[in-house]
C-alpha positions as CSV (number, residue, x, y, z in Angstrom):
1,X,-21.1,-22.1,0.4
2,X,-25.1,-22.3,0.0
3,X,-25.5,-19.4,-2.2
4,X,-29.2,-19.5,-0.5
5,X,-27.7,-18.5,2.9
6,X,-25.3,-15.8,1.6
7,X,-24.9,-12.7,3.1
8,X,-24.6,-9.4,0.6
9,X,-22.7,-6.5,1.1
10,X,-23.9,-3.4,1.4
11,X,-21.7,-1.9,-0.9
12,X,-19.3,-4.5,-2.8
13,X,-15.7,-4.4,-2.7
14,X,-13.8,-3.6,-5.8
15,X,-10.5,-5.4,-6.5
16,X,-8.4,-5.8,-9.6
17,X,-7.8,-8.8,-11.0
18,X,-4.7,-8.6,-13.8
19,X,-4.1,-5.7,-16.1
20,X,-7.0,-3.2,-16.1
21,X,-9.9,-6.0,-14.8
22,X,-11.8,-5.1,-11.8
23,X,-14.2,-7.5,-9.9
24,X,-16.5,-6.4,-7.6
25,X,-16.8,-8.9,-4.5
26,X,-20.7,-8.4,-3.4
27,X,-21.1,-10.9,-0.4
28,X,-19.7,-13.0,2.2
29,X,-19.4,-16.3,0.0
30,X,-17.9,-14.4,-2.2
31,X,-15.0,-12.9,0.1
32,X,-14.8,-16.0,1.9
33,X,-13.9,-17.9,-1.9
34,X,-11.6,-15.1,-2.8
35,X,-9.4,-15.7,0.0
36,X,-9.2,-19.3,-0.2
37,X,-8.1,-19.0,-3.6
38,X,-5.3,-16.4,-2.7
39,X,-1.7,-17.8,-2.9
40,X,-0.3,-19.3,0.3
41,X,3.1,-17.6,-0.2
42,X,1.4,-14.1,0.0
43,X,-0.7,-15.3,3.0
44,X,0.0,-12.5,5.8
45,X,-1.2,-11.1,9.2
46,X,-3.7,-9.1,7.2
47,X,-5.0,-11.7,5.1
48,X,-5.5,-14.0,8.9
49,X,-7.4,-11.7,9.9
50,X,-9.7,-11.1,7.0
51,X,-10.4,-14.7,6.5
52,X,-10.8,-14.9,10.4
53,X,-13.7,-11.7,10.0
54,X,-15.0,-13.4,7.4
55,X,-15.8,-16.4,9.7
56,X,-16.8,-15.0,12.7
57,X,-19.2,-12.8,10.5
58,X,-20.7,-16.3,9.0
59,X,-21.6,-17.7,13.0
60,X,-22.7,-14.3,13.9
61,X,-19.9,-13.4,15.8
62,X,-18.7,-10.3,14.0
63,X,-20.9,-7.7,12.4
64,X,-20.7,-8.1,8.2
65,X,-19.5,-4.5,7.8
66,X,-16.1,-5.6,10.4
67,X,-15.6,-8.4,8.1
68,X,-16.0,-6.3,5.0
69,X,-13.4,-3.6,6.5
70,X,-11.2,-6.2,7.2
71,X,-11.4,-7.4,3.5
72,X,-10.9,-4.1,2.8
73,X,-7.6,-3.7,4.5
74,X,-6.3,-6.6,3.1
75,X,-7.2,-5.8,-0.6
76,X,-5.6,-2.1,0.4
77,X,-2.5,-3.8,2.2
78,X,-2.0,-6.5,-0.7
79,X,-2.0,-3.7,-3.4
80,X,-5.1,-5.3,-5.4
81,X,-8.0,-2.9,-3.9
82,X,-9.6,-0.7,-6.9
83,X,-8.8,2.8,-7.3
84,X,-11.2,3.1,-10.3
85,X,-7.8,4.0,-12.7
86,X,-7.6,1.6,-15.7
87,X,-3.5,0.6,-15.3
88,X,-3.2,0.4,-19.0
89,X,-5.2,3.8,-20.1
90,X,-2.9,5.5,-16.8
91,X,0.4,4.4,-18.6
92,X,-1.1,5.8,-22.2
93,X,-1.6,8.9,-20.9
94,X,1.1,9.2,-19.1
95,X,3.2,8.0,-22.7
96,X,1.2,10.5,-24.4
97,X,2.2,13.6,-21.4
98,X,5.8,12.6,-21.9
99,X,5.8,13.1,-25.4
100,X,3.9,16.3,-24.9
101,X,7.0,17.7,-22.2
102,X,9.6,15.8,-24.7
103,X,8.3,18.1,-27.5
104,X,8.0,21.5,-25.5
105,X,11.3,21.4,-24.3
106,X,12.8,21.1,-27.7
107,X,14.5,23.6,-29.5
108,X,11.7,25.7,-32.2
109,X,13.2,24.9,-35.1
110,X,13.7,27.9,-37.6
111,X,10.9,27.8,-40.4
112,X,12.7,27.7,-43.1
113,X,15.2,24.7,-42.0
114,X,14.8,21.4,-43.1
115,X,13.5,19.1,-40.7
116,X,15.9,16.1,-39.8
């Protein structure tokens, strides 16, 4: 795609891309690319009509913010649209609040036994 004749978002679309990496998709080009490059197998009704937004938006056909929505549905229906929570830093804390519980719901031990 001519990067001249790209159309921007008006606010990008966050996705994550692997463990804890967001990217932010800022334009139609951009869209367009990232589903092209998304696996056949996972290729659904959702993703169909994304793509097909995305190109009806390009001739004019489609208003950019449909095509973005659609875009947006498929990132939300294909479980890659940003929530703005780091995955790895969730499951740390969530470590760290078990341990907390774990420790709480122990018996106190009495001061002057030893520890085991």
């Amino acid at each position: 795609m001519n990067e001249a004749t790209d159309m921007p978002l008006r606010a990008p679309v966050a996705i994550a891309v692997g463990a804890g990496f967001k990217r932010e998709i800022a334009s139609l080009a951009a869209m367009q690319n990232f589903l092209k490059e998304w696996p056949a197998a996972l290729r659904g009704d959702c993703y169909c009509a994304a793509l097909r937004a995305c190109d009806l938006a390009r001739t004019g056909e489609m208003e950019l913010d449909e095509a973005r929505r659609a875009f947006l549905s498929f990132a939300e229906k294909a479980g890659i649209l940003w929530t703005g929570v780091d995955p790895v830093t969730a499951l740390r804390e969530a470590k760290i609040r078990r341990g907390r519980i774990r420790r709480a719901n122990q018996p106190r031990q009495r001061a002057n036994q030893p520890r085991q």
